[in-house]
N, C-alpha and C positions, 0 to 999 in steps of 0.2 A: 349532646352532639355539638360539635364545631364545624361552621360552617368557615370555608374560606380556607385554602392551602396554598402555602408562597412557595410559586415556581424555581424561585431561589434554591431554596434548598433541597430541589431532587438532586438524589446522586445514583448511580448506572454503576451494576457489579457484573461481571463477566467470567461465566466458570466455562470449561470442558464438562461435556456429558460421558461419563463412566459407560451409562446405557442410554444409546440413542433414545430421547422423547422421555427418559425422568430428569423430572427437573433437580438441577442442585442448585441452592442457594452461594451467595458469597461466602466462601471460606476464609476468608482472612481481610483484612485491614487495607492488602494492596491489590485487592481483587477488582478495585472499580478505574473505573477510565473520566475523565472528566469531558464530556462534549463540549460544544459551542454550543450559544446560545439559539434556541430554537431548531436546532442543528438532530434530535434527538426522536423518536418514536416507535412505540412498538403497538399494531393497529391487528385487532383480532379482527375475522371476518367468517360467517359460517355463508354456504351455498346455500342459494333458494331454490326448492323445486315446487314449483307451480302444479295446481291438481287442476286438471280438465276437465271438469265431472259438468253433466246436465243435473242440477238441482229446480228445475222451474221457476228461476227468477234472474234478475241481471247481478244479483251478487257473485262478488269471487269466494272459492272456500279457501280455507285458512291451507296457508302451503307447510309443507314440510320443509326443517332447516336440518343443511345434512353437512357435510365435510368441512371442517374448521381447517382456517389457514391463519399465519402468524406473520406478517411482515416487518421490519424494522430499520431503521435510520441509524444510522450514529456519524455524527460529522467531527471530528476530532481536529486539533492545531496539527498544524505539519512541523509533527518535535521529534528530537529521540528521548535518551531517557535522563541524559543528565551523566550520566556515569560513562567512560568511553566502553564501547564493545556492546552495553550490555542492549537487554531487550526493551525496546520503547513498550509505553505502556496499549498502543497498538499491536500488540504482540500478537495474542490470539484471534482476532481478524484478520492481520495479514497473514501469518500462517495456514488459516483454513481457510482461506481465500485461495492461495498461492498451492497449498499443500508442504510445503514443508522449509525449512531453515537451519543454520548450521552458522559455526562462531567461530572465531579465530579469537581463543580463550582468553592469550597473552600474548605481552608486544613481543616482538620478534626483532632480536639484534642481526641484523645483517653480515657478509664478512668484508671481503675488500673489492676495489677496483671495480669499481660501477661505471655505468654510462650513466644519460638522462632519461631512461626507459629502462633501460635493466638493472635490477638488484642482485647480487650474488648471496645465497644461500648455502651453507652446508646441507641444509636441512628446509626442506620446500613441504614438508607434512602438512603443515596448520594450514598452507593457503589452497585456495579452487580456484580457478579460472570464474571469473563473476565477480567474485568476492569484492566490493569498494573499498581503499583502507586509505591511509593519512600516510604518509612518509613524514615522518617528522625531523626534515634536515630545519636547522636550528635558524630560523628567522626567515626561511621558505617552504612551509610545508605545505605540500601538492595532496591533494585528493584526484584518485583515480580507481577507475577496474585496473583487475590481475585480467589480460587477453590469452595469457601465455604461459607457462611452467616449463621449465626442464626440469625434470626430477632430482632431487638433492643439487639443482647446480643453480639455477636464478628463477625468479620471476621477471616478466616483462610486463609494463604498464601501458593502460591506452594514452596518457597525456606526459608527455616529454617535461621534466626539467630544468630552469632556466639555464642550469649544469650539470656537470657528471655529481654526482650523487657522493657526499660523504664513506670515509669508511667507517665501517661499523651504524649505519645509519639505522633508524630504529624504525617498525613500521606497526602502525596501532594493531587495538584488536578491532574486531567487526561484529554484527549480526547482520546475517543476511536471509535475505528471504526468495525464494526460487520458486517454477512450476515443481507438481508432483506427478505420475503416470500409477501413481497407486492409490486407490480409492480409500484406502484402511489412512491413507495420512490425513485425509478430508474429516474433522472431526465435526461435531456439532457442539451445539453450546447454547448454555442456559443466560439470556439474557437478564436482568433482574431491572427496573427502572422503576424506584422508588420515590415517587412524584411528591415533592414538598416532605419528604422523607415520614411520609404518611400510609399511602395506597402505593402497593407493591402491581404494579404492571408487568407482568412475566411472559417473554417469549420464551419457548420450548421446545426445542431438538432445531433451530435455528442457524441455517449457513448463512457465511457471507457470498454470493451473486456477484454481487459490484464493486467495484473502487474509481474514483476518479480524485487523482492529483487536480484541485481545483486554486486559485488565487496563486499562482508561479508566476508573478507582475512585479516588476520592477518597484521598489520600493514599497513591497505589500505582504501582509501575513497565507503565506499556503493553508490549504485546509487537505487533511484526509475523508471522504466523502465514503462511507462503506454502504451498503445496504441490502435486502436479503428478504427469508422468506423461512418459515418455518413449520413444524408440525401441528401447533396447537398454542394456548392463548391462555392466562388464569389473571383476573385481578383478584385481589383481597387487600381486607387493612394489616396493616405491619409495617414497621418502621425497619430498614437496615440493620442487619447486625451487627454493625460496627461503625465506628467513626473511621470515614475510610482514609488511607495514608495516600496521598499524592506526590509527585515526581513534581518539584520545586524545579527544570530543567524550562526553560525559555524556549519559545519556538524561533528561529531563526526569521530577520528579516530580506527578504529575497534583493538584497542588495548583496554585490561582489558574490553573487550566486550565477558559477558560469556555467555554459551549456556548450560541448562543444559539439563535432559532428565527423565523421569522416577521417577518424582514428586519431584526435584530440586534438582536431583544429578548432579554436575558439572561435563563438560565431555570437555576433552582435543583436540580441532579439528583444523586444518588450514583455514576451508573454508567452507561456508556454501549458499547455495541459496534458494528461497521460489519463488513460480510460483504461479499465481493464473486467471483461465481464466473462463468466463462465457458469452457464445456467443450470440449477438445479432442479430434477427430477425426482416426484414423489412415487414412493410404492406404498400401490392400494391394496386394500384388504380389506372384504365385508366381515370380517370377523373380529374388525377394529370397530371400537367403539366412535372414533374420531373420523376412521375413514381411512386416515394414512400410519400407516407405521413405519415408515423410515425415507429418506430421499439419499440422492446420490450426485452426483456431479456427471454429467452427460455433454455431449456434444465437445466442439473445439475453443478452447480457452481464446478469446478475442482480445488483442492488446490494441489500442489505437492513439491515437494525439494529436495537437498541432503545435504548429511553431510558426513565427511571424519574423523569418529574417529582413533586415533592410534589403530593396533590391538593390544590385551590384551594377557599376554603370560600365564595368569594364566587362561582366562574366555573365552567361545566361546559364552555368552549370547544370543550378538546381532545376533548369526548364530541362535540360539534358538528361539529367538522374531520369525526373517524371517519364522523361519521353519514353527513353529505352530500360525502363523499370531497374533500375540501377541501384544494388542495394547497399545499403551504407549503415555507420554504426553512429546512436546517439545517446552522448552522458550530460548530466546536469546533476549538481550537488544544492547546497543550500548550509550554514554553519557561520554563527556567533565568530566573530575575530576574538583573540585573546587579549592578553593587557598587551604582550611579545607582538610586536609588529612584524607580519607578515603570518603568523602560527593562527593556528584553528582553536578554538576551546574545545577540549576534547567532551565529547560526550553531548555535543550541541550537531552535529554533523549528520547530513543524512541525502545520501544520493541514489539514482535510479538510473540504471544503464540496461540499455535496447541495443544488442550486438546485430540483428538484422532488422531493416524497415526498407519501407518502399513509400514513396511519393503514391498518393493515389489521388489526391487533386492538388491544383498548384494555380492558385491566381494571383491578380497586383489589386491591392486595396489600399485604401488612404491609411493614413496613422498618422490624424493631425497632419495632413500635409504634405506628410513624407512616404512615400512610397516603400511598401514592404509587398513579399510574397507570403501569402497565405497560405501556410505548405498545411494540407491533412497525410497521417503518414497511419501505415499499420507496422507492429513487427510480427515477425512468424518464427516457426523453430526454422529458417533455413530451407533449399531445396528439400530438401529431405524429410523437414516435420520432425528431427530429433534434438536438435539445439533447446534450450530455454530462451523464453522472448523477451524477457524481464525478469532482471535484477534489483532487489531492493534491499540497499545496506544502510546499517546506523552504528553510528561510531562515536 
């Protein structure tokens, strides 16, 4: 027996479950995620039920332990994957978080006679409205949402650039990540967390609940903040099945990382965060040895945030928005500059765009000195409840 296992060396493997609550191990090499430090846990827990009984003394009798629950942590860099388009190695959390995602496969050559928001397409298939992409005009490339489509004729963008747009200008590819309205896209998944690459910590049939965009600070590394809840719990000894292969891709540092507001006005802020929770529901069964056999995603998907613009000495706007609930649209990206001045590194890029939010408190607080409003904001799908609240692209 050896005592003493170095935190160092866990490593976290992340599968989809085939069948709700069986476990699968990592399948391959690029199955694992690398957390932050301390950033990580998967915490089994069974229910106590307490027995009532008169025995004739002041002893307790020994309780029954009944329904196992599985919770877990994973706090990951705020990266994508190193490759333009493709999927960060946050792949499967955000998507079964969010419910589902879609790619804009290959760059897309544009045709002629652009403005500084619209692109001219023969062919508009690859894009959606959401979608985040890179315009890559050559020593100015703009990150933006697609707000707009005409069919086979343009796309329209939320953030104007600084001119009419090249022709033939080229526009990257994407992953995007969106809500889903269909429970079958909600998968579960086998978490693995192999502690000092010794003792295998497994959650099982495990959703993600939560996310919050945290460290979005001026000259400071982001984090992706996931965390959840799941059917059931296993330790045992075992080491990883493999030396797992990592995404060599940099996280972005939150400098020239802009945010704009109110259809791709730039707006001057210190700090900004994005929350996003949608709570999951377990289905019982005494016929389960565990208690639960499967869960589901219930209730209304909650998006929420803050932002901390300077206050304006000429404008009370945003006191105006607050007042008469006034809804507005908000993007922020994050992306590595290239060697090319003014160009993005591709495959370092990654933004989050909220087409409807509302002011739901609004004060003035110090910042060092300087006076900012403390905006907290939600988004919704829209009057209506059918729009998606959040978009989330990597590029």
């Amino acid at each position: 027996m050896t005592i003493g296992i170095s935190k160092d060396l866990t490593v976290i493997g992340l599968e989809e479950e085939v069948t709700e609550g069986t476990y699968i191990a990592p399948q391959a090499a690029t199955s694992y995620v690398q957390p932050l430090d301390g950033g990580y846990s998967v915490n089994g827990s069974k229910e106590t039920k307490s027995r009532s009984i008169l025995s004739g003394t002041f002893g307790q009798a020994r309780a029954r332990v009944g329904i196992k629950n599985a919770e877990f942590q994973l706090n990951l860099e705020a990266k994508a994957s190193g490759v333009e388009g493709e999927k960060p190695e946050s792949d499967l959390l955000f998507k079964n978080l969010l419910g589902t995602s879609r790619q804009v496969t290959g760059t897309q050559t544009s045709g002629t006679t652009h403005t500084t928001t619209v692109i001219n397409f023969a062919d508009t298939s690859a894009f959606a409205v959401g979608d985040i992409v890179v315009v890559k005009e050559a020593g100015a490339h703009v990150c933006s949402p697609i707000k707009a489509i005409v069919v086979n004729v343009s796309i329209e963008l939320v953030v104007a650039a600084g001119s009419a747009y090249s022709d033939n200008v080229v526009v990257s590819k994407c992953t995007t990540y969106l809500g889903s309205n269909d429970q079958n896209d909600y998968k579960s998944l086998s978490v693995s967390m192999y502690q000092g690459n010794e003792i295998l910590d497994a959650g099982i049939g495990v959703r993600p609940s939560s996310f919050s965009l945290s460290g979005f600070s001026t000259g400071e590394l982001a984090s992706f903040e996931f965390s959840g809840d799941g059917l059931s719990f296993n330790r045992e000894d075992g080491a990883a099945p493999h030396s797992p292969t990592y995404s060599d891709a940099t996280p972005p540092l939150i400098l020239s990382a802009c945010v704009y507001e109110n259809n791709g006005t730039a707006i001057d802020i210190n700090d900004m965060s994005i929350s996003i929770s949608h709570s999951n529901s377990f289905i019982l069964s005494t016929c389960s040895e565990d208690g639960r056999i499967g869960s589901r995603k219930t209730g209304k998907r909650e998006v929420t945030g803050t932002i901390n613009p300077y206050l304006d000495d000429t404008s009370v706007a945003r006191w105006t928005s607050f007042d008469q609930n006034t809804p507005f649209d908000l993007f922020a990206y994050a992306a590595n500059p290239s060697s090319v001045a003014g160009e993005f590194e591709l495959g370092s890029v990654f933004g989050v765009y909220l087409p409807n939010c509302i002011i739901t408190s609004n004060t003035i607080a110090d910042l060092e000195g300087i006076l900012v409003e403390e905006l907290e904001f939600t988004s919704d799908g829209s009057e209506s409840g059918e729009e998606n609240e959040i978009y989330i692209s990597f590029i």
